[in-house]
ZAMI-869040 format. One record per residue (C-alpha): x, y, z. Coordinates in pm, 1 decimal. Layout:
N
         X         Y         Z
         X         Y         Z
...
END
This chain:
303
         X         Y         Z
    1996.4    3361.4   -2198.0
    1737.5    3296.9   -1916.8
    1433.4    3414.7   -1962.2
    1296.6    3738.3   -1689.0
    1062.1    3599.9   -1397.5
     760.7    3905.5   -1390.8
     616.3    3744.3   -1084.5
     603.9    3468.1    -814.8
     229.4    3438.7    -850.5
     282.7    3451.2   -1244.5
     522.7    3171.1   -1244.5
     350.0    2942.8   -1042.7
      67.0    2979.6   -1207.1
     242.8    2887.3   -1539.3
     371.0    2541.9   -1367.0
      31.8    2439.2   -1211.4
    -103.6    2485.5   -1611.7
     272.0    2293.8   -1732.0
     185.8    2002.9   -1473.8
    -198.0    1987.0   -1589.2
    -232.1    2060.7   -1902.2
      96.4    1985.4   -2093.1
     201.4    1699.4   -1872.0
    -135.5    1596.0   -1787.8
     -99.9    1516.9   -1418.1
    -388.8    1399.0   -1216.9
    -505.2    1674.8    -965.6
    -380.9    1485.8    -669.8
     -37.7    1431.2    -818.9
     -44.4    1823.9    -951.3
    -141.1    1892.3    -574.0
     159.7    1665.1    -435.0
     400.2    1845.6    -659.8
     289.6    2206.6    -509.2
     269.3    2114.2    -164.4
     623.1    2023.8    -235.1
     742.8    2294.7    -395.9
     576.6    2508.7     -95.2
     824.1    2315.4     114.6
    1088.0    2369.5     -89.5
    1000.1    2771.0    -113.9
    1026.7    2779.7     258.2
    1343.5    2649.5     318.5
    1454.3    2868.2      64.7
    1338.3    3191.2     218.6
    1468.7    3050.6     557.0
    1836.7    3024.7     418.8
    1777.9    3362.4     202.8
    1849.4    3149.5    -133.8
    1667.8    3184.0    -467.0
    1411.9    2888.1    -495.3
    1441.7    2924.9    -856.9
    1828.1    2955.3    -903.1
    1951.7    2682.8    -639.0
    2221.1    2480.4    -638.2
    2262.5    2132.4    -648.9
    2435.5    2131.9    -285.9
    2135.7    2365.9    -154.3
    1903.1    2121.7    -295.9
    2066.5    1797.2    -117.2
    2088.7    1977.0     207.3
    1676.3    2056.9     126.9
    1608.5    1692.9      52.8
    1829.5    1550.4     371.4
    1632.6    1793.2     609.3
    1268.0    1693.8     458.6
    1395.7    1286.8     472.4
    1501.1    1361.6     846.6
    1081.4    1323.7     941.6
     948.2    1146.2     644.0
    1047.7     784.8     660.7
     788.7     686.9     418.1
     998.2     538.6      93.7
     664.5     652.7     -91.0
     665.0    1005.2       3.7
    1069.1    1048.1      51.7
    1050.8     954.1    -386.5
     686.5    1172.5    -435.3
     962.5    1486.9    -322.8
    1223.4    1377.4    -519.5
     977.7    1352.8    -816.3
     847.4    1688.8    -727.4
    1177.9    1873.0    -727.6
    1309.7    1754.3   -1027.2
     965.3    1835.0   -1258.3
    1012.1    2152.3   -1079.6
    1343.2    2197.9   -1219.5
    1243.1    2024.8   -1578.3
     966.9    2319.4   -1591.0
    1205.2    2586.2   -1517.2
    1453.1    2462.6   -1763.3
    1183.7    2381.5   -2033.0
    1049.0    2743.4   -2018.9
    1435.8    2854.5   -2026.4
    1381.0    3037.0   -1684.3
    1716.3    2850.8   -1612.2
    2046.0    2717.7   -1809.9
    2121.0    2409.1   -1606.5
    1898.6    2155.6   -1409.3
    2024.9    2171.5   -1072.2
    1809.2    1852.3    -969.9
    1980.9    1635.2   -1213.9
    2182.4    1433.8   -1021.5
    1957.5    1466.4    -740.4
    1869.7    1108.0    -575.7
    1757.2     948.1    -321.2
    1644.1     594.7    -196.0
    1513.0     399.8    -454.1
    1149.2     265.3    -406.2
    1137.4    -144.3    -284.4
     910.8    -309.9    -534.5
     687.0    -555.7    -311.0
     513.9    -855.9    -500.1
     149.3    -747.0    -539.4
     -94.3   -1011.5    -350.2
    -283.0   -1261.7    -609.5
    -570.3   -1466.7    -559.8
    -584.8   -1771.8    -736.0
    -871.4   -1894.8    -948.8
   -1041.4   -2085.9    -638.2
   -1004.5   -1813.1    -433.3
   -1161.2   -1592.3    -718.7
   -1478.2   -1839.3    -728.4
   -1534.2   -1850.8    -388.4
   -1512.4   -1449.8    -301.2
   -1775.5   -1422.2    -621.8
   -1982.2   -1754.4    -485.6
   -2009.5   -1580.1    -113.6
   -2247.2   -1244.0    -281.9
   -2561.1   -1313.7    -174.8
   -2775.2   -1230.2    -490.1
   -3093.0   -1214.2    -249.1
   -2991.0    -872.6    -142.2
   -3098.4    -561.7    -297.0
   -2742.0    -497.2    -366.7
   -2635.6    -886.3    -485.3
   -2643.7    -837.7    -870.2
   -2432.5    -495.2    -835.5
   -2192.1    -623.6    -631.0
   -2102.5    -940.0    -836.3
   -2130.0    -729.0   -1181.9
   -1886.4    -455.1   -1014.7
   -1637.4    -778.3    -880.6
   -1684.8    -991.0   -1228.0
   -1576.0    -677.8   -1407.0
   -1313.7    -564.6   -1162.1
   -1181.8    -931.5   -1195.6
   -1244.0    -949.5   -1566.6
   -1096.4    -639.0   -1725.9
    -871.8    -566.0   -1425.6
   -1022.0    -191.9   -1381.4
    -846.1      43.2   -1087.1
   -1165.9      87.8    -849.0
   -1154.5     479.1    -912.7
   -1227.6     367.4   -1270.7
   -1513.6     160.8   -1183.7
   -1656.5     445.2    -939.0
   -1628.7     639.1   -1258.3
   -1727.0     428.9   -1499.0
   -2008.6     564.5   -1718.3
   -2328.1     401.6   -1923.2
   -2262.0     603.5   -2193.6
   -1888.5     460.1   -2211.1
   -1996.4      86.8   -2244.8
   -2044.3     -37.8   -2602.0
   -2194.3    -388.3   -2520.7
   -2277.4    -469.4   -2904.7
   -1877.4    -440.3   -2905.7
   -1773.9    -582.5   -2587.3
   -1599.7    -322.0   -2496.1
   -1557.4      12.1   -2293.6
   -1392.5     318.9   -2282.1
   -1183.7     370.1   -1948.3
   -1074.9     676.6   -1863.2
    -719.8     609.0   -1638.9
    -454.5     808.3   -1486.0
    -400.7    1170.6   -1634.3
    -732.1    1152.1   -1792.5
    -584.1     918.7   -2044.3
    -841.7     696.7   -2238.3
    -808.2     306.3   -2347.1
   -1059.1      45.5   -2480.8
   -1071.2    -228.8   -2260.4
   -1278.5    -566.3   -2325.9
   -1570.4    -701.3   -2143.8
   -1602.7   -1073.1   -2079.0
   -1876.3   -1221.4   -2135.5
   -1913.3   -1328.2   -1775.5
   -1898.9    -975.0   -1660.7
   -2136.2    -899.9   -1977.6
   -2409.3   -1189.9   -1846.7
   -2411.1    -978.2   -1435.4
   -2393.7    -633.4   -1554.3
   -2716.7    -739.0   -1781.8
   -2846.8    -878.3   -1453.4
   -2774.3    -556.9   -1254.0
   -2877.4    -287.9   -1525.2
   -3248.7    -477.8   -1507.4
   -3249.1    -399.7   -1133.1
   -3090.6     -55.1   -1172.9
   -3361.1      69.1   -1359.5
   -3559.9      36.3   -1054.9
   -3307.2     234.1    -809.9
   -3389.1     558.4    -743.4
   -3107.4     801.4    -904.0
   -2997.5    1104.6    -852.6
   -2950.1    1356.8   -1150.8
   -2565.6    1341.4   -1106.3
   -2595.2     932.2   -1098.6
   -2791.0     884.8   -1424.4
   -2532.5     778.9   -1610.0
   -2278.6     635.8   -1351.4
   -2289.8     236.1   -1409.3
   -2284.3     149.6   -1037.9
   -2451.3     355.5    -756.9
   -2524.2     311.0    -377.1
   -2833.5     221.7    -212.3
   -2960.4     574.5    -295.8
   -2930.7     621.0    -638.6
   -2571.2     864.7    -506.5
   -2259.6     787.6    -695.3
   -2050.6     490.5    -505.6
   -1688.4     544.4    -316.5
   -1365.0     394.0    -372.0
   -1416.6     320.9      24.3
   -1719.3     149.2     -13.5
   -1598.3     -83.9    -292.0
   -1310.9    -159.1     -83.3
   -1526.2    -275.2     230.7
   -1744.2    -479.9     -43.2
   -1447.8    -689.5    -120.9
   -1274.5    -682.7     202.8
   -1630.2    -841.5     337.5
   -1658.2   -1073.3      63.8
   -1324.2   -1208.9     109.7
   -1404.6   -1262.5     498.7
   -1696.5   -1490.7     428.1
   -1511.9   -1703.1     193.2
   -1263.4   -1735.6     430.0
    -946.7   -1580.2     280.8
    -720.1   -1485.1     527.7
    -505.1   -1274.7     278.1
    -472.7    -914.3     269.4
    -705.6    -805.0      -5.2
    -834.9    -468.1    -178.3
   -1002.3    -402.4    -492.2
    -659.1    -365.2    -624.5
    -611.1    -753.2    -555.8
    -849.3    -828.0    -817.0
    -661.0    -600.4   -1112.0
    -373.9    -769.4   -1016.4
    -493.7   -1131.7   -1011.8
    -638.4   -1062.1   -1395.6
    -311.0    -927.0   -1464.1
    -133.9   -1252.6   -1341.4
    -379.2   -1486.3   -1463.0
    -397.2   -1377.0   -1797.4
      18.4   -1402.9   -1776.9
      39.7   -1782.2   -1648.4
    -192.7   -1850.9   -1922.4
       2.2   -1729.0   -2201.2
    -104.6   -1333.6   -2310.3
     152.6   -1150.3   -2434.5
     283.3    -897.0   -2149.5
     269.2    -625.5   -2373.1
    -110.3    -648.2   -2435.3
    -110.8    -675.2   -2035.1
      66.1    -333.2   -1990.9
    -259.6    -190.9   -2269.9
    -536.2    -386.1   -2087.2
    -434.2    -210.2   -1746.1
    -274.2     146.8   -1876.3
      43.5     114.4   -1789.1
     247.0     385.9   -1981.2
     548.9     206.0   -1890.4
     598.5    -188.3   -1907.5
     877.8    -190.3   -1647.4
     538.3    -118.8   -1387.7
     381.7    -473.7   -1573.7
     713.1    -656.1   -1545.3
     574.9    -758.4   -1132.0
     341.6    -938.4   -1304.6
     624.2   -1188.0   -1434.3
     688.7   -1335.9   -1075.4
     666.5   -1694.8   -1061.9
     503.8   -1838.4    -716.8
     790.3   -2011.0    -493.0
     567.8   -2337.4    -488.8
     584.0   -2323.8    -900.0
     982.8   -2316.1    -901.0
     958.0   -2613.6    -667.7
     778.3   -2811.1    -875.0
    1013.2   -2686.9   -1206.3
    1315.9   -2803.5   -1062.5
    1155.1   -3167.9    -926.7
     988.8   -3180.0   -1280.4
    1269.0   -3061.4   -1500.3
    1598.2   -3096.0   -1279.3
    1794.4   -3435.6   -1425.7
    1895.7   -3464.6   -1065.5
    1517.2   -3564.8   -1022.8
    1479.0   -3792.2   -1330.3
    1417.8   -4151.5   -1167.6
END
């Protein structure tokens, strides 16, 4: 027997608290989800259904009228994803019998090869920081550790000093729906960020910097934005024409560490994967490596 809904305001309430706190959904994800469901409210009202009881037809005819002006594969499978943890909710808190959003699908997402840099590549964009500048030693600690523990660059905004246990050669990275992993330093990245922390202590800070690991020019915590033109620069003057973000970096340690041998599961820990189909990319082989397989290996090619 379904359970009695007091309240509109009641019940969405209890699924923004279900998405944050017992599914443990970043904010921008939890927002994503509500927008949709907004979307999905509307329609409803403008058809005089129940958006709580619909029907699996009433919900394909929603999903075919949002895909109609969103062309994005991205955001067509963010909606799909927001309807059916919708739906999961409702039938989790038995405010429903059935999960009308079961069968619900929709295109599936095309998995595009991430862009890699290869080791030389990797040298030169850390040779071209010009440690003369006031912001040298940051900016090659930030891109040896980026490189070097393959950190998402909201991480690094966010990493803290009080999170970094150099006696252990580690720190503690807090991911994707706030969820915590150790994850080691090299001692490359070790050797800059010692550089850097002996110029930080003469930056000016501000009070909600102090214990931020990398800051901007004025002590103020640094953006995912600037990081981004940081690398994108860096790349330019060591002339690498590829299409590169801070994201290139995680993914080159990712694929690095995989040609030389580590074990894919300690891959999917290192980055915070929760699932290791998402570290599976990393198993593509370069087209110029199967080339030289078959010529090496092929007995076709044994003179």
């Amino acid at each position: 027997m379904a359970k009695t809904i007091t309240s509109d305001e009641a019940l969405l309430r209890e699924y923004h608290t279900y998405l944050r706190l017992e599914r443990s959904y970043s904010p921008n994800t939890v927002e994503g989800y509500e927008m949709d469901l907004a979307k999905l409210r509307d329609y409803a009202a403008s058809y005089s259904l129940d958006y709580v009881h619909m029907e699996s037809k009433d919900l394909e005819a929603f999903v075919f009228d949002r895909f109609k002006e969103i062309k994005s594969e991205a955001t067509q499978a963010r909606i799909l994803a927001g309807i059916h943890a919708w739906y999961r909710f409702l039938l989790y808190k038995d405010y429903i019998d059935q999960d009308p959003s079961e069968l619900l699908e929709g295109p599936r997402k095309s998995k595009h090869l991430p862009t890699v840099l290869s080791l030389d590549e990797v040298n030169r964009m850390m040779a071209a920081i010009d440690l003369s500048t006031n912001e040298g030693h940051r900016n090659r600690a930030m891109m040896e550790i980026l490189y070097g523990s393959g950190l998402r660059v909201s991480e690094l905004v966010n990493l803290q000093l009080s999170k970094i246990y150099l006696n252990e050669h580690y720190m503690l990275i807090e991911g994707k729906g706030s969820k915590q992993r150790l994850v080691p330093l090299s001692p490359v990245a070790e050797e800059w960020f010692g550089y850097w922390m002996q110029e930080r202590a003469a930056w000016p800070l501000k009070p909600e910097s102090r214990d931020l690991a990398f800051v901007n020019r004025y002590g103020r915590p640094l953006t995912r934005a600037m990081v981004f033109t940081i690398v994108k620069r860096l790349c330019a003057e060591a002339g690498i024409t590829k299409t590169v973000s801070p994201h290139t970096l995680r993914h080159s340690f990712a694929t690095h560490l995989l040609q030389n041998g580590a074990d894919l599961r300690v891959i999917q820990q290192l980055l915070g994967h929760e699932d290791l189909a998402t570290t599976e990319i990393y198993t593509h082989v370069d087209v110029a490596d199967l080339r030289k397989a078959v010529l090496q290996y092929h007995p076709a090619n044994q003179h």
